[in-house]
N, C-alpha and C positions, 0 to 999 in steps of 0.2 A: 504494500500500500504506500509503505513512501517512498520506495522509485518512482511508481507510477504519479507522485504529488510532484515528487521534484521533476519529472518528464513533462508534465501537464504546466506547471510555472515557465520552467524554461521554453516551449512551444506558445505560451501568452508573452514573454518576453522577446522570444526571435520576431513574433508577430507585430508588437511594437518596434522593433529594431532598438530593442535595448538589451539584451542576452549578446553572452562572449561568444556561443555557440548557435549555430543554424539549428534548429531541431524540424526535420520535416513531418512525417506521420507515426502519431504516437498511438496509431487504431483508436478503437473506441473505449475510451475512459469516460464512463461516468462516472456521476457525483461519489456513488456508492465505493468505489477503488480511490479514492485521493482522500487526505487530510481536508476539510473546510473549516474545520473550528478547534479552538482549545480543548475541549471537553472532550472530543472526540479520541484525539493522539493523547490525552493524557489519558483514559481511560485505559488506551492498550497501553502505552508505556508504565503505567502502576499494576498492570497486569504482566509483563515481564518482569516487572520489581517482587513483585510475591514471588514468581514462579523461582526467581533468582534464589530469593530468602530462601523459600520452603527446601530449595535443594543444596543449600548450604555455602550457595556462590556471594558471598558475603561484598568480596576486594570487588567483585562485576558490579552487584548491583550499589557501590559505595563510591565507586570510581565514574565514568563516562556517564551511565545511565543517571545515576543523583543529577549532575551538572546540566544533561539535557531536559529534565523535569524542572531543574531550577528556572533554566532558562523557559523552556515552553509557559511557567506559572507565568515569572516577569512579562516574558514578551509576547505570548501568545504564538502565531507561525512564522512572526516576523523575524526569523532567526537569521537575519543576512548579516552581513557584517556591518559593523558601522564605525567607521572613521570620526571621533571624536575630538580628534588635537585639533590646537589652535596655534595660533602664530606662536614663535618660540619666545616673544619678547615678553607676552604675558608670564608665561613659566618662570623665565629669569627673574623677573621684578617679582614676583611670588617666591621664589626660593630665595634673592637677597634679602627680604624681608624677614624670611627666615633664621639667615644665618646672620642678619645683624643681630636680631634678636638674642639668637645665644651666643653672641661675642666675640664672631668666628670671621667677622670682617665681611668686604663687599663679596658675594658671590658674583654681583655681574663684571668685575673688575679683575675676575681671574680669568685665566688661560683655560685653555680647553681642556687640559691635562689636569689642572686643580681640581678641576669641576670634574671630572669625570671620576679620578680619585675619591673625593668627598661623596661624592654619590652612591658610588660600588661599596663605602666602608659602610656609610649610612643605611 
């Protein structure tokens, strides 16, 4: 079922000419074979979480499967990636506010190398 959702997305996106990939004919997918809602994928995905548990597969359902329920609660199927940084000057002026604060001098006055140092230690 989520092949067929990610086949079905990527065939509405080649069709917009917004997909990295052409996708031509994906047969016939109805409603009933794709993901269309939350409730729907989490139902099966807390449904391989038991099946996980009950059989003793503890690290499976603790590892990958949690993260992807987390995510599906937060975001519903909008699970694409999203690009959140901002310009790098905000950051600098946010981190020397930082480190004047604890006494540690300008962060935007250092080198690349301080900076990168102080960061990896931090």
């Amino acid at each position: 079922k989520i092949d067929n959702t990610i086949l079905w997305a990527d065939q509405g996106l080649s069709q917009l000419g917004l997909g990295d990939v052409a996708v031509t004919n994906i047969g016939s997918v109805t409603t009933e074979d794709i993901y269309l809602d939350r409730e729907t994928i989490m139902k099966d995905l807390l449904a391989i979480d038991r099946s996980l548990r009950e059989t003793g597969n503890m690290i499976a359902a603790d590892g990958i499967l949690v993260d992807i329920v987390r995510r599906v609660q937060t975001f519903g199927l909008t699970l694409v990636p999203l690009d959140i940084r901002q310009e790098s000057d905000r950051h600098t002026e946010a981190v020397d506010s930082i480190t004047r604060h604890l006494g540690l001098g300008s962060y935007a006055q250092w080198d690349e190398e301080t900076r990168i140092s102080w960061l990896q230690k931090e």
